[in-house]
DRENDO-1510 file (C-alpha; in Angstrom, 1 decimal, always signed):
<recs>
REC; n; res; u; v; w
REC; 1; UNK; +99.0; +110.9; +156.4 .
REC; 2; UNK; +99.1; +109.4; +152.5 .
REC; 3; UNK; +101.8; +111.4; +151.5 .
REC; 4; UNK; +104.3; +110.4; +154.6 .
REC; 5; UNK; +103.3; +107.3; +154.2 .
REC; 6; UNK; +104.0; +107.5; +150.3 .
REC; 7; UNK; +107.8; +109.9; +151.3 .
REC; 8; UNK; +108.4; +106.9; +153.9 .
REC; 9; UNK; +108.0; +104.3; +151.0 .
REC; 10; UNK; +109.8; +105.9; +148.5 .
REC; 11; UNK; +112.9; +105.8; +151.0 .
REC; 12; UNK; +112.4; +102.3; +152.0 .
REC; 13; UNK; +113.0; +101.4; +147.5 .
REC; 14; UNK; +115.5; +103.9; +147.6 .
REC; 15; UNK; +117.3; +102.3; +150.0 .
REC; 16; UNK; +117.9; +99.0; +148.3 .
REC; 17; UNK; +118.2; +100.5; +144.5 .
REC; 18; UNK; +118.7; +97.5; +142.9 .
REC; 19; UNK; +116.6; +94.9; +144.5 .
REC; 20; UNK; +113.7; +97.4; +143.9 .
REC; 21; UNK; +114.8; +97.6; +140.3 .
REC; 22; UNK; +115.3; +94.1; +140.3 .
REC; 23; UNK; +112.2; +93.6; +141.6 .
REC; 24; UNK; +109.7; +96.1; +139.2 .
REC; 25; UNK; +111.5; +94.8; +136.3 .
REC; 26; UNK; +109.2; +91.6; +135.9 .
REC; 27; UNK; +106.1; +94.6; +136.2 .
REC; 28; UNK; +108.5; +96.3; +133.6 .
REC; 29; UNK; +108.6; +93.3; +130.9 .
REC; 30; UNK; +105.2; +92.8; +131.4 .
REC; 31; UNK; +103.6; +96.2; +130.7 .
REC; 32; UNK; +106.3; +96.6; +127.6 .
REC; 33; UNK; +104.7; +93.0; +126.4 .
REC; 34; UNK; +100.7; +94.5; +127.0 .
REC; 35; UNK; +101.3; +97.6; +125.4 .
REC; 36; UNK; +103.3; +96.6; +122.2 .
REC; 37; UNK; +101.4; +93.4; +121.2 .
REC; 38; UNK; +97.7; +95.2; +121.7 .
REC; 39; UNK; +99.7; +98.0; +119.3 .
REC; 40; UNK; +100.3; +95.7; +116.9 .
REC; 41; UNK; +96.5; +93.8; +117.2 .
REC; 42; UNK; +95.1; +96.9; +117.0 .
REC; 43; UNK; +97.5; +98.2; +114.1 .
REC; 44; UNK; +96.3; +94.6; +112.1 .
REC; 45; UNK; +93.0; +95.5; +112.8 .
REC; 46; UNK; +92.7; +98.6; +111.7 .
REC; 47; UNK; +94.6; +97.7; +108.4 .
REC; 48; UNK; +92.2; +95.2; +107.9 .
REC; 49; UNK; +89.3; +97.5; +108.4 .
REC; 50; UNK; +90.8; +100.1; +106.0 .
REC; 51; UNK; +91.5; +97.4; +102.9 .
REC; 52; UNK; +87.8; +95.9; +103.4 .
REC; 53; UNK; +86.4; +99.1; +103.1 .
REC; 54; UNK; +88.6; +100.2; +100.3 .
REC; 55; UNK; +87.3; +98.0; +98.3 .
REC; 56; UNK; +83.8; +99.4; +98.5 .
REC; 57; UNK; +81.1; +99.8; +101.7 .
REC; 58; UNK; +77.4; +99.2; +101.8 .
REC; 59; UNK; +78.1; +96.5; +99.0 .
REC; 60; UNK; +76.5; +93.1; +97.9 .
REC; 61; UNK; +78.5; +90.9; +95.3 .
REC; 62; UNK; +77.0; +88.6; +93.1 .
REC; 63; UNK; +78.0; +85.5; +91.8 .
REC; 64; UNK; +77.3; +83.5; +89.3 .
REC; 65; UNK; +76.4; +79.7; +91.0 .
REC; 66; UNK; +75.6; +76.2; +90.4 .
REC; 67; UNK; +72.2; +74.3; +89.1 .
REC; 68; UNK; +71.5; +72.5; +91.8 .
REC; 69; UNK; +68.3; +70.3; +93.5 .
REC; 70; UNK; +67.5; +69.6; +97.2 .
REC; 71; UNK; +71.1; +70.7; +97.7 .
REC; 72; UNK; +72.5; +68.6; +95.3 .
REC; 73; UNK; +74.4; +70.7; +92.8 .
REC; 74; UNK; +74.5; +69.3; +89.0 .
REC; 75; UNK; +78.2; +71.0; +88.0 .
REC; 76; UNK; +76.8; +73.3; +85.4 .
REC; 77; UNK; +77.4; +77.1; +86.1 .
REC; 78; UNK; +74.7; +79.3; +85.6 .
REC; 79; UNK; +76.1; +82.7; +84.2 .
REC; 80; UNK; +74.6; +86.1; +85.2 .
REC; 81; UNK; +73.7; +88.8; +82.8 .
REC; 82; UNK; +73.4; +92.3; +81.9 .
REC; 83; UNK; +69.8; +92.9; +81.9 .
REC; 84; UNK; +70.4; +90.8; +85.5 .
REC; 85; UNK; +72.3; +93.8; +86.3 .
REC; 86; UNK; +69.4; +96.7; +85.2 .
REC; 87; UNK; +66.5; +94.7; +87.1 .
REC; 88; UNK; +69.0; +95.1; +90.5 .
REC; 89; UNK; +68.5; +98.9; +89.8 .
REC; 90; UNK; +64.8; +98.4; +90.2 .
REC; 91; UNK; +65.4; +97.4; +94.3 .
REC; 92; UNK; +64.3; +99.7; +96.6 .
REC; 93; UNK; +67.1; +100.8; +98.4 .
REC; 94; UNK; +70.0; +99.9; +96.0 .
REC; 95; UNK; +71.8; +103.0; +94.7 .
REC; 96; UNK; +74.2; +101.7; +91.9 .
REC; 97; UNK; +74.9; +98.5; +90.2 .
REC; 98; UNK; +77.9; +97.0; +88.6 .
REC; 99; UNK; +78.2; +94.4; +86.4 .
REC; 100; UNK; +81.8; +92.9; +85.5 .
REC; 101; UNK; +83.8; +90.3; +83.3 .
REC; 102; UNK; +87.5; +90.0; +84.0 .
REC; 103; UNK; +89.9; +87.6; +83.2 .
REC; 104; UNK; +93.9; +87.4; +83.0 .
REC; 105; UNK; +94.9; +89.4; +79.7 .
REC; 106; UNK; +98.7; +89.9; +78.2 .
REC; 107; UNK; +99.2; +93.6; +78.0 .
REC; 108; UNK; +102.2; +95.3; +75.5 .
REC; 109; UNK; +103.8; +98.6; +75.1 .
REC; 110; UNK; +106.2; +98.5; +72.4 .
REC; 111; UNK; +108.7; +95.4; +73.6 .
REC; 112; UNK; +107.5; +95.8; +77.4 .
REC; 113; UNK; +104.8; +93.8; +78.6 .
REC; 114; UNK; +103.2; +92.1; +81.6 .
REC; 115; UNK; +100.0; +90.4; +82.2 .
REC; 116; UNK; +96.9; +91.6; +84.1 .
REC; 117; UNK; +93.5; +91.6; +85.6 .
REC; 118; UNK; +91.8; +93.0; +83.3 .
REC; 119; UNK; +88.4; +94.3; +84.1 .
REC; 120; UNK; +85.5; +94.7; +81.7 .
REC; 121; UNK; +82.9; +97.3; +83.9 .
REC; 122; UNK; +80.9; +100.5; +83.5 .
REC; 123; UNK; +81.9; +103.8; +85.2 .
REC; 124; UNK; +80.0; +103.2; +88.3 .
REC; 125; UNK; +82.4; +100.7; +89.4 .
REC; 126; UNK; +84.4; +103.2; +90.7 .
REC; 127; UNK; +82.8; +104.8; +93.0 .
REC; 128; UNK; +81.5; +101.7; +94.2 .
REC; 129; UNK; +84.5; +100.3; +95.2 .
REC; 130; UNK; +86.4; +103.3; +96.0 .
REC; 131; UNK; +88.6; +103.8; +92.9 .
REC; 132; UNK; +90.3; +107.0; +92.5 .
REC; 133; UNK; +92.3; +109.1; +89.6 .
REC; 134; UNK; +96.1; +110.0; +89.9 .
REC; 135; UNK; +96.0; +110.9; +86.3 .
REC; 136; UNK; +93.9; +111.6; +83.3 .
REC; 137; UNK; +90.1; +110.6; +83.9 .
REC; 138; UNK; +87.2; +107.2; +84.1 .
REC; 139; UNK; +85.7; +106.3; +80.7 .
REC; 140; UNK; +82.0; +108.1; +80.5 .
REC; 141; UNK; +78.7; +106.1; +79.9 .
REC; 142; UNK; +78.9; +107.1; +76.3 .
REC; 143; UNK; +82.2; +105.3; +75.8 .
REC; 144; UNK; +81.2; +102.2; +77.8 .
REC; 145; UNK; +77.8; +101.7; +76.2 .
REC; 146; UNK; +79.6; +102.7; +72.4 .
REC; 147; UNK; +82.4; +100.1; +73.0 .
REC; 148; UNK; +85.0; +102.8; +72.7 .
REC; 149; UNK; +89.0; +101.0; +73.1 .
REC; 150; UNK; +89.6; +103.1; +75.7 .
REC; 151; UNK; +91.8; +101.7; +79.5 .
REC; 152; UNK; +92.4; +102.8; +83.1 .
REC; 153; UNK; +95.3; +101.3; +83.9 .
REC; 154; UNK; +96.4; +100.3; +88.0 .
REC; 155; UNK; +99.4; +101.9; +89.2 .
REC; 156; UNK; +101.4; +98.5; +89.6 .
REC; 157; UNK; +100.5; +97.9; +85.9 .
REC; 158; UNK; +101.7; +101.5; +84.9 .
REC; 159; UNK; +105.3; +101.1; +86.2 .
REC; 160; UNK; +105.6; +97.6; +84.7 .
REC; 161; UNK; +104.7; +99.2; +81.2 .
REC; 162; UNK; +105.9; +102.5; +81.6 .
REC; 163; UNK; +107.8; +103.2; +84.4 .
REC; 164; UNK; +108.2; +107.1; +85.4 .
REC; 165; UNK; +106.6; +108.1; +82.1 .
REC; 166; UNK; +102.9; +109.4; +81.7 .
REC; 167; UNK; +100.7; +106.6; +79.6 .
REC; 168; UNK; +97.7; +109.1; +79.5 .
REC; 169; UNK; +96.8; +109.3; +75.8 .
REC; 170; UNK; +99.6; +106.6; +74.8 .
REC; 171; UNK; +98.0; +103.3; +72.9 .
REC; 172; UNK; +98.4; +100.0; +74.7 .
REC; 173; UNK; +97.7; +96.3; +73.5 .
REC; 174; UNK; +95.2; +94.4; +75.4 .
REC; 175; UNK; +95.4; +90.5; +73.7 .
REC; 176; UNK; +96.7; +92.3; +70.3 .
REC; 177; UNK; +94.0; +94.8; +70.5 .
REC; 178; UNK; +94.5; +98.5; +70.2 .
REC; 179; UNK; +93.4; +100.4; +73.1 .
REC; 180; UNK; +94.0; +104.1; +74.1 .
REC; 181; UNK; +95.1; +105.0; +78.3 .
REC; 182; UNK; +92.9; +107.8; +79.3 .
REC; 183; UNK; +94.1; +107.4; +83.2 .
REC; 184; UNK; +95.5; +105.7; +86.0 .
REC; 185; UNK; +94.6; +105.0; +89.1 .
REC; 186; UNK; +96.1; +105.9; +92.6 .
REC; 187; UNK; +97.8; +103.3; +94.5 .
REC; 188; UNK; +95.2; +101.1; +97.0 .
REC; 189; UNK; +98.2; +99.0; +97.7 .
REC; 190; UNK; +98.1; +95.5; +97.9 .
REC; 191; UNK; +95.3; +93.3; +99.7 .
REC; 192; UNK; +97.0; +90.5; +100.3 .
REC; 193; UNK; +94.4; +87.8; +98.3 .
REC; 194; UNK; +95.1; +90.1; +95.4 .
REC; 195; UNK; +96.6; +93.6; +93.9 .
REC; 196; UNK; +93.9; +95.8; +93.0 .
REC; 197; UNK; +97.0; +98.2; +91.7 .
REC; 198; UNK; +97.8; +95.3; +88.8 .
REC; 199; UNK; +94.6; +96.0; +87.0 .
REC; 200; UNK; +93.4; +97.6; +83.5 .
REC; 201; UNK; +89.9; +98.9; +83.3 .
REC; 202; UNK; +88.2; +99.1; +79.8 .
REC; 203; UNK; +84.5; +99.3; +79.4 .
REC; 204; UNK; +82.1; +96.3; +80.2 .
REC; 205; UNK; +80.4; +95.7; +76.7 .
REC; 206; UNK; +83.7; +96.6; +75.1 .
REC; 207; UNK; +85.5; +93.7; +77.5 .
REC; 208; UNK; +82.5; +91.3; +76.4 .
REC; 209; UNK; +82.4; +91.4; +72.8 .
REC; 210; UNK; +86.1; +91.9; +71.8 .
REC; 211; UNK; +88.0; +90.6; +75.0 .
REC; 212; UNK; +86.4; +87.2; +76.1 .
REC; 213; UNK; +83.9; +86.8; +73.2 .
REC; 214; UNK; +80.6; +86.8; +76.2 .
REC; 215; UNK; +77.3; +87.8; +76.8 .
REC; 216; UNK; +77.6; +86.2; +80.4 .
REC; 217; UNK; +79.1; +88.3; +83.8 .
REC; 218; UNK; +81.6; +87.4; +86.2 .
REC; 219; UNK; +79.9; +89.4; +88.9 .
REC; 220; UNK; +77.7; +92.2; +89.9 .
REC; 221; UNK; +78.4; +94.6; +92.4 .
REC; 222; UNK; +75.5; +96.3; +94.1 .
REC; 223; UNK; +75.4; +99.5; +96.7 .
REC; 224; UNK; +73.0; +100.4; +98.8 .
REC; 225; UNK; +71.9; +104.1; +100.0 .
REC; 226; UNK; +74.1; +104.9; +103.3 .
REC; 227; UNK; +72.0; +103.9; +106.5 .
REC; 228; UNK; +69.8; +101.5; +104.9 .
REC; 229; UNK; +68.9; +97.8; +105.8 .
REC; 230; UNK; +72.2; +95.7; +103.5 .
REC; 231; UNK; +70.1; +92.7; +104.9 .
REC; 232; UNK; +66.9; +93.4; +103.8 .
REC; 233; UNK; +68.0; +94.4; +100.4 .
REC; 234; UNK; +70.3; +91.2; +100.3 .
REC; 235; UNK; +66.7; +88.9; +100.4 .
REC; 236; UNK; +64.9; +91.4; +97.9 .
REC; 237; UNK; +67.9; +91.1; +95.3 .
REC; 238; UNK; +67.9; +87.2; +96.2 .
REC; 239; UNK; +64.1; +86.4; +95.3 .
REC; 240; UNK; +64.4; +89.1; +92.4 .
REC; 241; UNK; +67.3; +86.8; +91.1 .
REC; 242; UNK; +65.2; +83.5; +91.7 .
REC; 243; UNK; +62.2; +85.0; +89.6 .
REC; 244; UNK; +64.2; +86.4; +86.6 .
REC; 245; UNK; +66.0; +82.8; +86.7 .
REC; 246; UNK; +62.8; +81.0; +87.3 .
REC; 247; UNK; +63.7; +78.7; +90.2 .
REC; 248; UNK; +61.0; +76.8; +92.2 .
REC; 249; UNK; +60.8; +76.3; +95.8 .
REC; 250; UNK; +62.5; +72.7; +96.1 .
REC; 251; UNK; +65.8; +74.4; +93.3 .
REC; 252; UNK; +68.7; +75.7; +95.3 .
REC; 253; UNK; +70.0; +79.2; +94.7 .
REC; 254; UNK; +72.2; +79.2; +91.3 .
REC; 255; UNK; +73.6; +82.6; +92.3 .
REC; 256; UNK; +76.1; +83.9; +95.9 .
REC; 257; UNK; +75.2; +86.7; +97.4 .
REC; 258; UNK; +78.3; +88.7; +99.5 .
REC; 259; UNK; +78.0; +91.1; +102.4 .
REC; 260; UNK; +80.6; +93.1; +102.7 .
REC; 261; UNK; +78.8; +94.1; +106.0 .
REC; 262; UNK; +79.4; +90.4; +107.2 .
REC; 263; UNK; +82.5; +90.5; +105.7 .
REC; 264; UNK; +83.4; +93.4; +108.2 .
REC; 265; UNK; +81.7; +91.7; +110.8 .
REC; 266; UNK; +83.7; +88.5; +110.7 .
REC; 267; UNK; +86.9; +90.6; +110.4 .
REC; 268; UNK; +86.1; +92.5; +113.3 .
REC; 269; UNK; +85.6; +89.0; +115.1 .
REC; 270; UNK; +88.9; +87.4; +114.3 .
REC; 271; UNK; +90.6; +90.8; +114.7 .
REC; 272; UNK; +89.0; +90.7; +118.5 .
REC; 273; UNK; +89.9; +87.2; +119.2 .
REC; 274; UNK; +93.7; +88.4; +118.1 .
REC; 275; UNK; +93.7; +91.6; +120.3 .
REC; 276; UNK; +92.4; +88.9; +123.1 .
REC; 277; UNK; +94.9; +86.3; +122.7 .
REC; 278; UNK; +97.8; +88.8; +122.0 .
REC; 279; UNK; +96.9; +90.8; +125.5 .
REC; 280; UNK; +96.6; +87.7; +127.4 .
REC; 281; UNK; +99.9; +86.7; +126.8 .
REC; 282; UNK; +101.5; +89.8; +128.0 .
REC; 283; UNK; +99.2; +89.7; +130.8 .
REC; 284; UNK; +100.9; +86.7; +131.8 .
REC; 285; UNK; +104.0; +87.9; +131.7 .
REC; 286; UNK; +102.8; +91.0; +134.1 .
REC; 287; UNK; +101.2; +88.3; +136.4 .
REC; 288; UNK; +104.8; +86.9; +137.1 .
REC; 289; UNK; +106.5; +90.1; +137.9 .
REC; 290; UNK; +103.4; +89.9; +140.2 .
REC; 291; UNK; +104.6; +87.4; +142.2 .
REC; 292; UNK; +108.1; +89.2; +141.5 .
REC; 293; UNK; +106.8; +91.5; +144.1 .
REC; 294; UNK; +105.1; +89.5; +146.2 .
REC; 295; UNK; +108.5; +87.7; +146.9 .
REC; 296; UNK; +110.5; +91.1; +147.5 .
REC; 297; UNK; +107.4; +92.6; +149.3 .
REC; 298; UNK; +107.8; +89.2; +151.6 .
REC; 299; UNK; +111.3; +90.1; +152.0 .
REC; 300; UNK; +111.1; +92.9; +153.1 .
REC; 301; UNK; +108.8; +92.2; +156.0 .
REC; 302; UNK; +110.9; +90.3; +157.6 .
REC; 303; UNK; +113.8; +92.5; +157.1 .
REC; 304; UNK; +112.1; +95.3; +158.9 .
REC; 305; UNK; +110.6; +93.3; +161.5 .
REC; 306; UNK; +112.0; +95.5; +164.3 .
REC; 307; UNK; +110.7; +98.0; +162.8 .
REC; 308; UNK; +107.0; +97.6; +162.4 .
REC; 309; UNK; +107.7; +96.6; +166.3 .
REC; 310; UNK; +108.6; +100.1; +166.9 .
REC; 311; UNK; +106.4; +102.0; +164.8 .
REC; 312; UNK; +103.1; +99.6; +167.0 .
REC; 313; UNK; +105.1; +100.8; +170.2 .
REC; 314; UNK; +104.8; +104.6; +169.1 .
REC; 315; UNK; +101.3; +103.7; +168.5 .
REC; 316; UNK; +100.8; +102.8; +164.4 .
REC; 317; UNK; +97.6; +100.8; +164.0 .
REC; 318; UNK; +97.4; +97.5; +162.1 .
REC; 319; UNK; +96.0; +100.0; +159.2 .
REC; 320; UNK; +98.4; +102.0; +159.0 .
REC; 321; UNK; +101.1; +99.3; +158.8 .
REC; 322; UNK; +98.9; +97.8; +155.9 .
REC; 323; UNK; +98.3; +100.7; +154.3 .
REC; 324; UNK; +102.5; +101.8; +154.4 .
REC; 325; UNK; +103.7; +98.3; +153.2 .
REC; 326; UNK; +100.3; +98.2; +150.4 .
REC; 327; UNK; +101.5; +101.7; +149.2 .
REC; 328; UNK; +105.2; +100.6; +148.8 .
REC; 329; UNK; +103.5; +97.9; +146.6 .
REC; 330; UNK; +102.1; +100.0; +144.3 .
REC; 331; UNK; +104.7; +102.7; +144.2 .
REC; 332; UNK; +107.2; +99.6; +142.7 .
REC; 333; UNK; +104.6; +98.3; +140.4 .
REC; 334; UNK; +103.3; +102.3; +139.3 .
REC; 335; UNK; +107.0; +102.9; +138.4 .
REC; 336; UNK; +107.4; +99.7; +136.7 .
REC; 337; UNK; +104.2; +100.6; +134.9 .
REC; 338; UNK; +105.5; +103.6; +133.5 .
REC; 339; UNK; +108.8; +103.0; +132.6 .
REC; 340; UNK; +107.1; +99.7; +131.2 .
REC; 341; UNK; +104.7; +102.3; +128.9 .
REC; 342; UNK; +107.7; +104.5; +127.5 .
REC; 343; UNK; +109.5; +101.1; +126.4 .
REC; 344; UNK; +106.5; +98.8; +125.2 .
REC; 345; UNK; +105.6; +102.3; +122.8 .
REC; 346; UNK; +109.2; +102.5; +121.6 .
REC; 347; UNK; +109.3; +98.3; +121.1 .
REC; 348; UNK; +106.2; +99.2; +119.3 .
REC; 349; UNK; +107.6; +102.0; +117.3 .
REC; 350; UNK; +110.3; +99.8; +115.9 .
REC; 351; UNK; +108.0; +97.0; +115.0 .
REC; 352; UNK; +106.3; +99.2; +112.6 .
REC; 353; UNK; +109.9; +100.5; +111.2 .
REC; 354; UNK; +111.5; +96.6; +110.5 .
REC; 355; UNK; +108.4; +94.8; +110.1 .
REC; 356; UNK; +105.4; +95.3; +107.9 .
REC; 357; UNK; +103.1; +95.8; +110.5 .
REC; 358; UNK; +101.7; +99.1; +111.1 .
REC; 359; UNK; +101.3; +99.2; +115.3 .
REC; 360; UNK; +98.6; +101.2; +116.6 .
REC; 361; UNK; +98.9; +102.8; +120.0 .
REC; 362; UNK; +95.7; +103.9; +121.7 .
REC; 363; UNK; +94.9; +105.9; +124.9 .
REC; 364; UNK; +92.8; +103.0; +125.9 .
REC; 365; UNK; +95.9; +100.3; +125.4 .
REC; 366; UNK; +98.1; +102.7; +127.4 .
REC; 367; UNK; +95.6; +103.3; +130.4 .
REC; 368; UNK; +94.6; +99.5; +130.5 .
REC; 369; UNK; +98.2; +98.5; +131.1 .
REC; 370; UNK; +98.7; +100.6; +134.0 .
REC; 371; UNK; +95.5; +100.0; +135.4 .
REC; 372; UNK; +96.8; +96.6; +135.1 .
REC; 373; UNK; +99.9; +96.8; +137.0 .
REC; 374; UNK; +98.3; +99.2; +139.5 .
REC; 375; UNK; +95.6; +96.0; +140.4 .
REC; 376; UNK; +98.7; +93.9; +140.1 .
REC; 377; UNK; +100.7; +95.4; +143.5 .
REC; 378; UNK; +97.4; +95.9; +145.0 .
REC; 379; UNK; +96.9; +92.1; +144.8 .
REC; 380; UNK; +100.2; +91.1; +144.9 .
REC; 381; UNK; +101.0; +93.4; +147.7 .
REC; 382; UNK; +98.0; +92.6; +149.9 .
REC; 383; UNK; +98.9; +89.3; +151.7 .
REC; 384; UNK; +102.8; +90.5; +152.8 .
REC; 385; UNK; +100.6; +94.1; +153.9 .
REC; 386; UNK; +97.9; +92.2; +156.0 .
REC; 387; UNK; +100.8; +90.2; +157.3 .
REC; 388; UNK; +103.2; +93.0; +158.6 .
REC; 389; UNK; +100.1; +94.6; +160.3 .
REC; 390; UNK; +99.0; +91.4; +161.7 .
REC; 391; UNK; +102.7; +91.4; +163.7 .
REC; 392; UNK; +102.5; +90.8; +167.5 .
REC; 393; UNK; +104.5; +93.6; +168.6 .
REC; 394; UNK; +106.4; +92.4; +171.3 .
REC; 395; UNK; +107.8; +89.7; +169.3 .
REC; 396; UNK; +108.8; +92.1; +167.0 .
REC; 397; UNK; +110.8; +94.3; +169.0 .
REC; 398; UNK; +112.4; +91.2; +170.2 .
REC; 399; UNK; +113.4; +90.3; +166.3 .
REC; 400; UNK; +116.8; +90.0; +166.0 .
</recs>
């Protein structure tokens, strides 16, 4: 009985081509407008995802803060500092530590040169924050603790200096200081907030005592063991901190602690409140090709008034009248679903060829949408259903 019913329908669209393509076109728009913007939400989200966790997981950074009483802060910076750095190894459940200075440096190769981040840390900073080798090699432990001149140099750097050419072993001037490339790093690409591909890397004491003329850090990165508590080690490394500076109860932290766990966290939020609003908006473009059908569907109704009359003479129950003019419904609003699939993943396509976006197109985006318009003719198509079955028959017959 479904499948005459569904033949009979499929005649009754094909019988007015272009009103039925006129009318499954809103359902059309509207599917296209689901599918591409959740692709590009989802896209944005999962490129945020991947540059937050490019830049190192399971991590804690640690800044230096401000004296400060009962809240009140008195403007003087307290700096953190090396052996800050060792007690943090001390933590149970930390796995490495990384202290850093940086600062904006002028770098020269013979009569090129560019200015740079240049980043004063030991070897463990990169595997902490996900740093890898195109070419040549890290600096060891020996050469950091000896204050060897020795640089890694960021891939954006490299082509500013030395454009297709290898630097590995070639001497570079960091602030008129002699100091030999040993590698470069692969491309991360750029984060937005900052280029971690415009860097140079040179050894943390080496940075300190030659560089910027310190004893003090900019910042210490700290990772924990995979599958531990980032929480629980964030209060241990806070009251460690608070001892070794000797702060009372009533003194507010001098020192910021980061999660990059929050960090995620918070991403994840904004990038769900994104997908949310971007999907409603399409949504409300599908709800209008909605009532698209509803209009038609009414239409149609009356049209074939005489008809229902005859097929309730022959003996159709009010069911089967419903379920005939409910099934023409969703056979418009399926096929505008589908067509509406192919072209909202070919508007996403081109999105991520002319537009820096990279659109993500999931199963789940795909299957949502045309659940979507499916609900759509069953709503939409319910009232002008229930009211062809609810037809007194002999005034139908008589319908002129």
């Amino acid at each position: 009985m479904f499948w005459i019913i569904f033949k009979v329908s499929l005649k009754s669209l094909l019988a007015n081509k272009l009103r039925s393509f006129l009318a499954i076109l809103g359902v059309i728009i509207g599917v296209a407008s689901v599918i591409a913007m959740l692709a590009v939400a989802d896209g944005t989200k999962k490129n945020i995802m991947e540059r937050i966790s490019a830049m190192g997981t399971n991590l804690l950074t640690i800044r230096p803060g401000f004296i400060g009483t009962y809240g009140v802060s008195s403007g003087t910076e307290v700096k953190l500092t090396v052996d800050d750095a060792r007690a943090l190894l001390n933590v149970r459940g930390v796995f490495q530590v990384s202290p850093a200075v940086n600062g904006n440096l002028q770098i020269k190769y013979f009569n090129k040169n560019t200015r740079s981040n240049v980043l004063g840390v030991p070897p463990t900073y990169f595997s902490i924050r996900n740093y890898e080798i195109d070419k040549g090699r890290i600096f060891t432990s020996d050469e950091s603790e000896g204050m060897s001149r020795v640089a890694v140099l960021g891939s954006e750097t490299t082509k500013q200096l030395f454009d297709k050419n290898n630097p590995v072993n070639e001497n570079v001037k960091i602030n008129g200081i002699n100091f030999r490339v040993i590698g470069i790093m692969k491309e991360k690409g750029d984060q937005g907030w900052f280029n971690p591909d415009n860097q140079v890397m040179v050894p943390y004491k080496t940075a300190m005592k030659q560089l910027f003329g310190t004893d003090k850090l900019r910042n210490i990165d700290v990772q924990s063991y995979p599958d531990t508590d980032l929480n629980k080690i964030q209060a241990d490394v806070k009251t460690l901190l608070r001892k070794r500076h000797r702060l009372s109860i009533d003194i507010a932290d001098d020192f910021t602690i980061r999660n990059q766990a929050d960090l995620i966290k918070e991403a994840a939020s904004f990038s769900q409140i994104f997908t949310i609003l971007l999907g409603s908006i399409g949504s409300i473009s599908l709800l209008v090709g909605g009532i698209g059908i509803m209009n038609i569907m009414l239409v149609t109704v009356t049209e074939r008034t005489k008809e229902i009359g005859i097929r309730k003479a022959v003996g159709a129950k009010d069911k089967d009248i419903l379920k005939q003019f409910l099934i023409e419904s969703i056979v418009m609003t399926g096929l505008g679903g589908i067509i509406g699939i192919s072209l909202g993943v070919g508007i996403a396509t081109i999105i991520g060829y002319v537009t820096p976006f990279k659109p993500f197109i999931s199963l789940t985006a795909i299957l949502l949408a045309l659940s979507f318009s499916m609900s759509v003719g069953i709503f939409f198509g319910f009232y002008p259903a229930h009211r062809a079955s609810k037809l007194n028959t002999i005034e139908a017959l008589h319908y002129e």
